[in-house]
C-alpha positions, 0 to 999 in steps of 0.5 A: 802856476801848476795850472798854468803849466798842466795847460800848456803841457796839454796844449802841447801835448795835442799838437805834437798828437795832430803833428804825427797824425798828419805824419802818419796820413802823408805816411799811409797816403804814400804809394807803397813802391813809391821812388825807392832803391831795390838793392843788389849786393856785389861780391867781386874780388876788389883785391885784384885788377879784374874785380875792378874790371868786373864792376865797372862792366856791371855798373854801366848796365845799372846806369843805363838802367837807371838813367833811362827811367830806371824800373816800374813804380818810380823805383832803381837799382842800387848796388852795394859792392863788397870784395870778397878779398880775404884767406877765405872767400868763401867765408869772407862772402858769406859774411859780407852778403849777410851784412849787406843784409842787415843793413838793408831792407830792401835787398833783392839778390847777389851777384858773385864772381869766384867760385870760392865766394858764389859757393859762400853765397848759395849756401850760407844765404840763397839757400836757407834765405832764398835770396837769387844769386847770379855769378858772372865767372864762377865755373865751378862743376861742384855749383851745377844744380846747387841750388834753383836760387843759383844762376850763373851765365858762364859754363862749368870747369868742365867745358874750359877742360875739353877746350884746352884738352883738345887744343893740347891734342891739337898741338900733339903734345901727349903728356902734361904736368898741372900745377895747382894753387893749393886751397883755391876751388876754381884752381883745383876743379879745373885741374881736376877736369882737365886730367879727367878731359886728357886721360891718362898723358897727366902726370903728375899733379901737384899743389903750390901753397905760397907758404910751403917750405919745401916749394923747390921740391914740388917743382922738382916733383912736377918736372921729374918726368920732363912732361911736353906741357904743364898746365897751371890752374891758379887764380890768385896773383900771389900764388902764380907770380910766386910760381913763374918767378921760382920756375927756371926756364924750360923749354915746354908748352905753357897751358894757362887756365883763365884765371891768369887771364889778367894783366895781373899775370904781367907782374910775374916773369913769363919771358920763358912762356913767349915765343914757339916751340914744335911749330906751334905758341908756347903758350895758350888758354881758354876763356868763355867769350863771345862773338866780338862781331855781334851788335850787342857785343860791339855796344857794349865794347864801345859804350864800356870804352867810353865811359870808363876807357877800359878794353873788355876782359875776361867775363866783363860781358857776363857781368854787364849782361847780369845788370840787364837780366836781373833787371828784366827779372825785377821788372816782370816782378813789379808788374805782378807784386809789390814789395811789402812781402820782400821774401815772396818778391825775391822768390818772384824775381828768382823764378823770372830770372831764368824766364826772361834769359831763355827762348819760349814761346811767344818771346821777344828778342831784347838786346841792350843796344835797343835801350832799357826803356824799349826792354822795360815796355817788352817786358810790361808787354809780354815775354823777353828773350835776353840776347846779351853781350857775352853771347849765349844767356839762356840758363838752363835748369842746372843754372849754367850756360853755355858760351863759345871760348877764346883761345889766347896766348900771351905775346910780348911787343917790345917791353910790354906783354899783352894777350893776343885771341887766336882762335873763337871756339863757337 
């Protein structure tokens, strides 16, 4: 009986040693870029309406890309969409990129949108990790030169600054006051910007936290010199809605920075702010944008409104054109090395993302309009010269790029508010 046993656990024993090495062959046999997902981690602000925004104009990128071939060697892009929602994003993104990390192996690079959150990234993971990071609406001057594994296809705070500042001159307004959200890093270096664009007819500063105890105060402080204009240069919906519904009605300019370019913004009491005062809008602001005539820009709009019926908003083209670029990147990529050293293959696809989005030599013009299998056979050819959605993508060696501005304004149409373009700064 103990022989009998002895024989059938041997006999056992070498199937299951036959079983693994036919495993093992069809294993080894395999391609190694055989049918796999590359992956891109997103950080976007899911706690307000345009992270939503933001992620549907990327994701409509990476189903074209994917559903029209996706990329070289059988493989596609996925993305693993994180918010970066919290007291915190900058340590809220850092954490949340790292985590996306350890759950997958095949991590590319990110994609970020706040400035808080990219800040996060660059430095906690694209740096010490040499992961690329690209920021849709991260505009920051602290981020300009941070790092040659950042990227982001949006100008720095410095340029919204002389837009509005130039428009204030403009409309002869000589003093402004600036209310600024409290904590917030996009919030307090626009302000920052803006007083260093418009000189000495700023005064004075003053920061809103939503949990200070003396807020009537500082709104009192921010009115003491009866100022022609006040810019508020907040981000996050609770902190301005707080901030327009304590605000009692004035009879001034309101200047609007782009992060209350939202619908968001329609949930505080802003009757005050419509209208027009001294012969010109009572309200106004600035967002990079883009040529609404040009090919690329109208595709986009018409394909973003067919697939999930949404108007474009501020910086959706950015997010959509990061889609193709990185694309492109990975593409050029995959043509020179395979995935089995991942940390040389993200260095790889950083170097090419600024490639494939500047004009040099001998490029071939590429725009989405084409379709990604015309885009992907231009880059197996040669080099691409990205024209995107949102306008200007060539990133310079700083990271940044430079975009034309919409100048808006907020209008009110029976009960309902809307934001109307009134001007396109090219």
């Amino acid at each position: 009986m103990k022989k009998t046993n002895v024989i059938n656990f041997s006999f056992l024993f070498i199937i299951a040693f036959i079983i693994l090495g036919i495993s093992a062959c069809k294993k080894n046999d395999t391609p190694e870029d055989d049918s796999k997902s590359l992956v891109l981690g997103v950080l976007l602000p899911l706690d307000q309406e345009k992270g939503l925004l933001r992620e549907n104009a990327l994701r409509l990128a990476i189903d074209e890309i994917n559903n029209a071939g996706g990329l070289g060697n059988n493989h596609n892009i996925e993305l693993i969409v994180m918010s970066s929602e919290g007291a915190d994003r900058q340590l809220v993104a850092a954490a949340a990129a790292q985590e996306i990390i350890s759950q997958n192996d095949n991590v590319v690079g990110f994609i970020s949108s706040f400035s808080s959150s990219t800040t996060g990234i660059v430095e906690n993971v694209s740096i010490p990790h040499h992961y690329p990071c690209i920021a849709g609406s991260a505009t920051s001057k602290s981020l300009t030169g941070i790092s040659t594994y950042f990227h982001r296809l949006c100008p720095p705070d410095d340029f919204e600054a002389i837009v509005l500042s130039d428009r204030t001159n403009f409309y002869g307004i000589n003093s402004v006051a600036i209310a600024v959200e409290d904590g917030d890093t996009y919030s307090e270096d626009l302000a920052s910007s803006f007083q260093n664009a418009f000189g000495i007819g700023v005064s004075p500063v003053v920061n809103f936290n939503i949990d200070d105890l003396d807020y009537m105060s500082k709104i009192d402080q921010l009115l003491a010199d009866n100022p022609e204009s006040i810019f508020i240069s907040m981000l996050n919906p609770s902190a301005y809605i707080k901030f327009f519904d304590m605000l009692e009605p004035l009879n001034t300019t309101f200047i609007l920075s782009d992060g209350l370019f939202s619908n968001d913004f329609f949930q505080a009491d802003i009757e005050q702010i419509v209208g027009e005062i001294n012969w010109h809008t009572k309200n106004f602001g600035a967002f990079p944008s883009a040529d609404t005539t040009d090919s690329s820009y109208i595709y986009f709009e018409t394909a973003l409104w067919e697939k999930y019926e949404q108007e474009v908003a501020s910086y959706n083209a950015q997010f959509y054109d990061i889609g193709y670029i990185y694309a492109m990147a990975i593409e050029k990529t995959l043509s020179e090395l395979g995935t089995a050293d991942m940390q040389a293959f993200r260095e790889k696809v950083n170097d090419n993302i600024r490639l494939v989005s500047n004009v040099n030599t001998g490029d071939t013009e590429v725009n989405p309009s084409q379709g990604w299998q015309s885009i992907k056979e231009t880059c197996q050819l040669g080099g691409v010269d990205y024209s995107g959605a949102s306008g200007n993508c060539n990133i310079d060696n700083e990271g940044n790029a430079i975009t034309a501005y919409s100048i808006f304004k907020v209008i009110k149409s029976g009960d309902d508010y809307a934001f109307e373009i009134i001007e396109i700064i090219p």
